[in-house]
C-alpha positions as CSV (number, residue, x, y, z in Angstrom):
1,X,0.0,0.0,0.0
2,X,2.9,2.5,1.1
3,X,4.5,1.6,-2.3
4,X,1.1,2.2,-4.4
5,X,0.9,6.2,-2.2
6,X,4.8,6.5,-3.1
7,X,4.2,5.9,-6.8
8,X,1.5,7.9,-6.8
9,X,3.3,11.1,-5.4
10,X,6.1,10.4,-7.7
11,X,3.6,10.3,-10.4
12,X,1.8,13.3,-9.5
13,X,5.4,15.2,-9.3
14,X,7.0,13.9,-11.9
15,X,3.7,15.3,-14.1
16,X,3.8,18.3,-12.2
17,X,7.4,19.1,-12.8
18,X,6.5,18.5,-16.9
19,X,4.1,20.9,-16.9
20,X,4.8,23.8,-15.1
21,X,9.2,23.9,-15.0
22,X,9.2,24.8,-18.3
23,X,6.9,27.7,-17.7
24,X,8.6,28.8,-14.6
25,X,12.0,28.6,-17.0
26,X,10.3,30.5,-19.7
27,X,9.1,33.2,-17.4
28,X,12.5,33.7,-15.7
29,X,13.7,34.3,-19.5
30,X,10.8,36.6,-20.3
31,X,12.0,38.7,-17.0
32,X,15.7,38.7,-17.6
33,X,15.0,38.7,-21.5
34,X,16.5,42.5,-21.8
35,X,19.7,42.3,-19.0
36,X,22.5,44.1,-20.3
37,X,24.8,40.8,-20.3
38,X,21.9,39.0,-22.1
39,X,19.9,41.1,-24.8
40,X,22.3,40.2,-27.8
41,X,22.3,36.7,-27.5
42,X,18.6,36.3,-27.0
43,X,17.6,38.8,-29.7
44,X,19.5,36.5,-32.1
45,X,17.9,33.3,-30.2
46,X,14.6,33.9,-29.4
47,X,13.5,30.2,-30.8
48,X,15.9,28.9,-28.1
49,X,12.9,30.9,-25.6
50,X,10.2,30.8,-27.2
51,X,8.0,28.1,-29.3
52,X,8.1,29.2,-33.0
53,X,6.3,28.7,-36.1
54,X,8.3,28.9,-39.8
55,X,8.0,31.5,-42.4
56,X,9.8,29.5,-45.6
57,X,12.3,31.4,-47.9
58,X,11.4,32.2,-51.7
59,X,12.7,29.8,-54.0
60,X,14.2,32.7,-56.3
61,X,15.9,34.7,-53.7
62,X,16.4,38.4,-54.5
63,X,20.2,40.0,-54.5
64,X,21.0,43.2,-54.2
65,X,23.0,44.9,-56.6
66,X,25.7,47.0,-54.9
67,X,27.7,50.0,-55.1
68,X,30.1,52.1,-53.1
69,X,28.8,54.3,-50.3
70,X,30.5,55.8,-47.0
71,X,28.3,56.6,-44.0
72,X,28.2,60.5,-43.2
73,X,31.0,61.2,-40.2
74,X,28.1,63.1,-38.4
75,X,24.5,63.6,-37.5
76,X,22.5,66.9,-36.6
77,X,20.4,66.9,-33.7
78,X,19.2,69.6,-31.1
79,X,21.5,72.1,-33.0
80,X,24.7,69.9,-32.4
81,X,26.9,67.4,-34.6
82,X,26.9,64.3,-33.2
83,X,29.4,61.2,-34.4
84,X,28.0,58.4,-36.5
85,X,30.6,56.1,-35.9
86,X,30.1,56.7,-31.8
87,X,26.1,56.4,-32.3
88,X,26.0,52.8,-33.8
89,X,27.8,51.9,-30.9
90,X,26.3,53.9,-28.0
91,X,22.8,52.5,-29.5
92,X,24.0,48.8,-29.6
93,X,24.0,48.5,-33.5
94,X,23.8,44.6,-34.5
95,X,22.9,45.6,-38.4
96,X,22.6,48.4,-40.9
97,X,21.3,48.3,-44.3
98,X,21.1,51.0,-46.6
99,X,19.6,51.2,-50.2
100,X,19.3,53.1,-52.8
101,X,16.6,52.6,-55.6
102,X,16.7,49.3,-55.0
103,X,20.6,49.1,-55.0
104,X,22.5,47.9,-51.4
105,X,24.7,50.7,-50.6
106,X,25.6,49.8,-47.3
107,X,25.8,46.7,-45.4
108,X,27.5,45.7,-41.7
109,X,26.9,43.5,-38.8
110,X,27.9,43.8,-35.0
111,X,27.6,41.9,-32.0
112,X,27.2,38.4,-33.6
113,X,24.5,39.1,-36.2
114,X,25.1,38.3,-39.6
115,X,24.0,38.9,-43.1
116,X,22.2,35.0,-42.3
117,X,20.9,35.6,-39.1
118,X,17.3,35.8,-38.3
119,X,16.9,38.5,-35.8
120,X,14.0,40.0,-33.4
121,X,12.1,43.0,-35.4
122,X,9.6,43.6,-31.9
123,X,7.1,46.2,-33.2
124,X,8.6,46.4,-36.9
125,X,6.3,43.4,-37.4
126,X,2.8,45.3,-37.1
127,X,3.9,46.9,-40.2
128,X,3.9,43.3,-42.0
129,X,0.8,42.3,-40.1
130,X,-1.0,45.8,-41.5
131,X,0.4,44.6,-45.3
132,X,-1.3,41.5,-44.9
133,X,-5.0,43.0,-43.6
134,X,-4.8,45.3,-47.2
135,X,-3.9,42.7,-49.3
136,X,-7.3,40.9,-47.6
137,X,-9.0,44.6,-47.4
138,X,-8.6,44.9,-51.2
139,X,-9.5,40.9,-51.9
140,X,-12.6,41.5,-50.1
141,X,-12.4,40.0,-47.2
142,X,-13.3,42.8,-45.6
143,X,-16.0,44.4,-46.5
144,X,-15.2,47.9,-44.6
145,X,-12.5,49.3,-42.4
146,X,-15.1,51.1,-40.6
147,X,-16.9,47.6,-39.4
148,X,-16.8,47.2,-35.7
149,X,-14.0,44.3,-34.9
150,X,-16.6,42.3,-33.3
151,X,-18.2,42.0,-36.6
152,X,-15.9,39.3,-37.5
153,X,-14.7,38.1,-34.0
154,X,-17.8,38.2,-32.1
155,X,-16.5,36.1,-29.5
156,X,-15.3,40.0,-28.6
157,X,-18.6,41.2,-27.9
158,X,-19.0,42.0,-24.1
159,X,-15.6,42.7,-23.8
160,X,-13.0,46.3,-24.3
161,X,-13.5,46.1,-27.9
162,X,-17.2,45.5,-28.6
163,X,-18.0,47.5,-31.5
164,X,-14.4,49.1,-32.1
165,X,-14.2,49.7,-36.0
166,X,-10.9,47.9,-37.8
167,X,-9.7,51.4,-38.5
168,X,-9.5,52.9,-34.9
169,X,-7.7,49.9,-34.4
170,X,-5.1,50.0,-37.4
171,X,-4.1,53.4,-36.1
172,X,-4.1,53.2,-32.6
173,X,-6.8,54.8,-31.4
174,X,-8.8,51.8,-30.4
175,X,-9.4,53.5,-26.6
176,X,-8.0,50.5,-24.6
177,X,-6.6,50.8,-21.5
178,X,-3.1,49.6,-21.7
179,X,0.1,50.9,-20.3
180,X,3.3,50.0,-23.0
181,X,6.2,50.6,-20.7
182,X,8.5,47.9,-20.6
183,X,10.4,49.9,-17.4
184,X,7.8,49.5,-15.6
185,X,7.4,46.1,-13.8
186,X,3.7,45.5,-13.4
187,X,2.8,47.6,-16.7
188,X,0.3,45.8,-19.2
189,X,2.6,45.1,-21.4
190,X,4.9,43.1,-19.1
191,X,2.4,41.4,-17.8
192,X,1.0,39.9,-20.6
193,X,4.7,39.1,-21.6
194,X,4.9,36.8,-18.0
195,X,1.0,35.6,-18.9
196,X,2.0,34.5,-22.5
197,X,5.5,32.5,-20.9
198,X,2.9,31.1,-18.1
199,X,0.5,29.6,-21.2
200,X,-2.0,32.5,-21.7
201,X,-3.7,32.5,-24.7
202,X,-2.7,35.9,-26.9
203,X,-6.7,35.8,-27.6
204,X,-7.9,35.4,-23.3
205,X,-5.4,38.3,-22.7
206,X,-7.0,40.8,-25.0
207,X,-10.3,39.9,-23.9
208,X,-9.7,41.3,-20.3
209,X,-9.2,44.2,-21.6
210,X,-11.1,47.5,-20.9
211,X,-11.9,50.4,-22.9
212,X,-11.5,53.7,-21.3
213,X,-11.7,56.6,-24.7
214,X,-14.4,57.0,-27.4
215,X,-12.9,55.1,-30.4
216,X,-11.0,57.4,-33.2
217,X,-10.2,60.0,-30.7
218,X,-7.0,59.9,-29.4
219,X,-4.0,58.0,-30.4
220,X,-2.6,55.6,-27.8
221,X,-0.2,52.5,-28.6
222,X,-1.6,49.8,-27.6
223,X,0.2,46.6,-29.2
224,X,-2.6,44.3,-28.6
225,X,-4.8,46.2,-31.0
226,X,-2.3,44.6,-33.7
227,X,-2.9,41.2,-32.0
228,X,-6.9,41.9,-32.6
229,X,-5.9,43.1,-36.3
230,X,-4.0,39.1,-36.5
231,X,-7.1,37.3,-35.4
232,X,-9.1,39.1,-38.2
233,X,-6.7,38.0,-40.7
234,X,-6.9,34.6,-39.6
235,X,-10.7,34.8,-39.5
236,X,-11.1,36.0,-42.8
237,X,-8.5,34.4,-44.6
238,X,-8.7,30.7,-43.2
239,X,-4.8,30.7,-42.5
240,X,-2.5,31.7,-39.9
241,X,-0.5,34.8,-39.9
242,X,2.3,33.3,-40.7
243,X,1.2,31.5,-43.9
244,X,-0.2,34.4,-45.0
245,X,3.1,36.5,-45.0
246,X,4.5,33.3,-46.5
247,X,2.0,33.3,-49.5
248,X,1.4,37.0,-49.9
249,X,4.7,38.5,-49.4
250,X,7.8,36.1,-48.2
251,X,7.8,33.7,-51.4
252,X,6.7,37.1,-53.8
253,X,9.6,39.4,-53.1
254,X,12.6,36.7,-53.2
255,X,13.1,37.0,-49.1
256,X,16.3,35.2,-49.3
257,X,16.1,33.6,-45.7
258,X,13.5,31.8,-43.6
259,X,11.7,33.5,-40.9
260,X,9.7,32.8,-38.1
261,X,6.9,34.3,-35.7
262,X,7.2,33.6,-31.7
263,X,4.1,32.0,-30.7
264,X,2.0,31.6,-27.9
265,X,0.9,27.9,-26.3
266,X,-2.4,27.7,-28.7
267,X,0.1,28.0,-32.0
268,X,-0.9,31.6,-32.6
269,X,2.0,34.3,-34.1
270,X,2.8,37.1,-32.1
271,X,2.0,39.5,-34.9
272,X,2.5,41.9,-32.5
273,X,6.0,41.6,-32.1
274,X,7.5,38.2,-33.0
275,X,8.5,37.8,-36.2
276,X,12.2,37.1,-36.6
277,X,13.8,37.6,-40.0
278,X,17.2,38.7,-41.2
279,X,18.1,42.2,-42.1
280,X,18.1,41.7,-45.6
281,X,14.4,40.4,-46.0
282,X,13.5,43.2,-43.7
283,X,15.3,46.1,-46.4
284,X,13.1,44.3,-49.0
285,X,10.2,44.6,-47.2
286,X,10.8,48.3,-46.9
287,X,11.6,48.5,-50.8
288,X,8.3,47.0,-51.5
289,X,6.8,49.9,-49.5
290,X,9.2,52.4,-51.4
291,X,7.8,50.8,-55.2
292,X,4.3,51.7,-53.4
293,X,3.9,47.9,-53.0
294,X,4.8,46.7,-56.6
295,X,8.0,43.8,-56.8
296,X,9.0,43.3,-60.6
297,X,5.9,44.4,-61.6
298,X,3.3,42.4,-59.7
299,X,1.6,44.4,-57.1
300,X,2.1,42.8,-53.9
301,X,0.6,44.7,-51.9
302,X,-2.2,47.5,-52.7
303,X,-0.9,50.7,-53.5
304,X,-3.9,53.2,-52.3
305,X,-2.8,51.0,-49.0
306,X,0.5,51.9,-49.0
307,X,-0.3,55.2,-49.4
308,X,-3.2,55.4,-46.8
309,X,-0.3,53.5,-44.3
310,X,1.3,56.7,-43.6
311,X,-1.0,59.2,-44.4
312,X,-2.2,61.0,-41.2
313,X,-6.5,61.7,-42.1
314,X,-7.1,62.6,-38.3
315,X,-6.3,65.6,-35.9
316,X,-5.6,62.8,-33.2
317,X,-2.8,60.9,-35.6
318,X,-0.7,64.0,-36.5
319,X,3.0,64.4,-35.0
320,X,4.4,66.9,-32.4
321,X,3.2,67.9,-29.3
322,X,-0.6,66.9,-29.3
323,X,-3.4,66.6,-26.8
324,X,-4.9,63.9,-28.4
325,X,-2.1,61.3,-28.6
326,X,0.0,60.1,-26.1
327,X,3.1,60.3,-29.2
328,X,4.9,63.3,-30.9
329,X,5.1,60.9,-33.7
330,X,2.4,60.8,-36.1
331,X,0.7,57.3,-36.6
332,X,-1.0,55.4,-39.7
333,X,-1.7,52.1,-40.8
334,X,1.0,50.4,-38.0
335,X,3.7,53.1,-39.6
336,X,5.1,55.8,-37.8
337,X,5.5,59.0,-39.1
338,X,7.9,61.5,-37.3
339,X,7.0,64.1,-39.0
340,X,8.6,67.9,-39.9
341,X,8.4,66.7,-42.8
342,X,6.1,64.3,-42.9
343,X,7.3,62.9,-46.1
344,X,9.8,60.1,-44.4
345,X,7.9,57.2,-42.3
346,X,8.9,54.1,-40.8
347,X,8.5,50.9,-39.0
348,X,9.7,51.0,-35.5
349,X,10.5,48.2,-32.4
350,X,11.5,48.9,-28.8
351,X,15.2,48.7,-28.1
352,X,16.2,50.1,-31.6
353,X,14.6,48.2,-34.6
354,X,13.9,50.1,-37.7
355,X,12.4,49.9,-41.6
356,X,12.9,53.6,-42.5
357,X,11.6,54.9,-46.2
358,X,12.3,58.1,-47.7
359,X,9.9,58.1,-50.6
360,X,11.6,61.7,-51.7
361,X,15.2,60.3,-51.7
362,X,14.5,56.8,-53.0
363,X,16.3,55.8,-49.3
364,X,15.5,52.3,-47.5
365,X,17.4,51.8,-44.1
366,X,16.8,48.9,-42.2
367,X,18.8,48.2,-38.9
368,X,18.7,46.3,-35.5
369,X,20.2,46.8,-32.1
370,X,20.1,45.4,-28.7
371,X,20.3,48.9,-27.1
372,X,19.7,47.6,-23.0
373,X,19.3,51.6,-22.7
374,X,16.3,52.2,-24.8
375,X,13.8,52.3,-21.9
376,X,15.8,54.7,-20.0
377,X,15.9,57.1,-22.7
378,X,13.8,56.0,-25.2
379,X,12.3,59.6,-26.8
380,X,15.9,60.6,-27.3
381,X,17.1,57.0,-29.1
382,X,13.9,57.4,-31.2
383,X,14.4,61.0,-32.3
384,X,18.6,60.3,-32.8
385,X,17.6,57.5,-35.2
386,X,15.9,59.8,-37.3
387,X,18.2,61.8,-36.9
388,X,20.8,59.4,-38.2
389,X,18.4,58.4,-41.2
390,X,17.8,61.3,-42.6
391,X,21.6,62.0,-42.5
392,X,22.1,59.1,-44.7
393,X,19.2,60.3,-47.0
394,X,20.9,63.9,-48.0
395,X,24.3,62.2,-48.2
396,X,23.0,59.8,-50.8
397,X,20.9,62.6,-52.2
398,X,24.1,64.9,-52.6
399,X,25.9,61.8,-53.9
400,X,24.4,59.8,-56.1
């Protein structure tokens, strides 16, 4: 009999050690995830913390052309010249890309990453998520931005976004409640980080969620709304996020490396932030944006989209100081616009990720970083990487 009770508690144990070690492990990597001795490894690794889902290469891989180009020695910023050289460094730098029409004018690594490397894009991925929900916009699987959410996901009704229209939520101005500040411990954003690692569904999370503004009133960054925005895609298209960007984009504009999204414990992507790719794809992705979403003639993605993605239509959306958004950068389709002038925009990720496109120049820059400073000074990091950007542009503008 004692042996049956000792089996059993070994059995009971043993099954309760399966299930919830690897949780306690994952959340101990999701709250030491961004220590200064540990960023650049896991953004390089994050399959090694997180389950994953694959995003397959195109079987025609695209190559740059190249040509000669030397950074600028300098940057202007607050009416001073700042060093280049010193700024890739200060901002932990792990890849720059710069092109030109199409052409690769530019290219280094730091830190480990390489031209083969996939590497963490955080927040630069709502701007592949918002490709995807035009491309079903303009096949019809959406009948009208203005439809509440809850017209498609209507498992939503009752809850924070009950009757939000897919607009308000496209450009941040869904009204949620939802603190983004990854400094701060026990902020929303964090937490749904540690509930994700403990087995939280991406979907349960967002449905706790509480609305506290009138929709399409004042922009707030909420990155769940671009989770919301990844269950519509599914539930119009049939597929998963990631075979979508497969099909639509990955296979169309010769990405020359596989990808993947992070996942959560059901299988879905986080669209939100998890899509891990190498600095080349994400340059092409950003030339696809510059050629107003064509790639060797085939229109990828729409181009009254493109245009609409960073095209500021609302008092709330438009950059510098401004009551009605919680940014002094101006916000579109899950594309930032900095503004003054508001003819450069770009995808963005915490900790230094960029896709930055200068339609007047013909200028692509894509670039990554583990910068463990970011949330310490992360208005200034933003503003210097425009900064740096735009130097690029007028060099190559004065050059070639």
């Amino acid at each position: 009999m004692l042996n049956k009770i000792l089996i059993g508690i070994f059995v009971a144990v043993f099954f309760a050690a399966v299930i919830y070690i690897p949780k306690a492990i994952r959340v101990y990597n999701v709250v030491h995830l961004f220590d200064e001795d540990k960023i650049v490894k896991n953004f390089i690794n994050m399959n090694k913390v997180f389950p994953t889902t694959p995003i397959k290469s195109s079987g025609k891989p695209h190559l740059f052309q190249t040509k000669a180009f030397e950074l600028p020695l300098s940057y202007a910023m607050d009416g001073k010249d700042h060093d280049f050289a010193d700024a890739l460094d200060y901002f932990k730098t792990d890849g720059l890309i710069v092109l030109h029409e199409g052409t690769l004018l530019y290219e280094n690594y730091w830190q480990g990453n390489s031209k083969d490397q996939p590497h963490i894009s955080w927040s630069v991925a709502k701007s592949f998520l918002s490709a995807l929900i035009g491309i079903a916009y303009h096949d019809d699987l959406i009948d009208d931005l203005n439809d509440p959410i809850t017209k498609y996901l209507k498992d939503f009704n009752g809850t924070g976004y009950a009757n939000v229209p897919i607009k308000d939520i496209l450009q941040m101005s869904s009204g949620i409640i939802f603190n983004e500040d990854y400094a701060d411990y026990n902020s929303d954003i964090n937490k749904f980080a540690r509930a994700l690692a403990q087995g939280t569904s991406m979907r349960d999370f967002a449905k706790n969620l509480k609305n506290g503004k009138q929709p399409g009133t004042f922009n707030h960054y909420v990155s769940i709304d671009t989770q919301m925005l990844a269950m519509l895609l599914e539930e119009v298209t049939g597929e998963t996020v990631a075979k979508n960007l497969e099909d639509k984009i990955w296979t169309k504009i010769g990405m020359e490396h596989d990808a993947y999204y992070m996942v959560d414990d059901t299988g879905a992507a986080w669209a939100l932030g998890g899509l891990n790719a190498t600095l080349r794809d994400y340059a092409k992705f950003g030339q696809l944006y510059l050629n107003n979403g064509t790639w060797n003639n085939e229109q990828i993605v729409p181009a009254d989209w493109v245009h609409a993605s960073h095209k500021l239509d609302e008092p709330h959306l438009q950059p510098g100081e401004n009551d009605l958004s919680s940014s002094t950068w101006g916000y579109g389709y899950q594309w930032w616009v900095p503004g003054f002038p508001a003819s450069d925009y770009l995808a963005a990720g915490i900790y230094n990720q960029y896709i930055y496109i200068d339609p007047i120049t013909n200028v692509v820059i894509a670039k990554t970083s583990s910068n463990y400073k970011f949330n310490q000074e992360r208005q200034y990091s933003k503003d210097a990487h425009v900064a740096m950007f735009r130097a690029i542009a007028k060099k190559v503008a004065a050059t070639l």
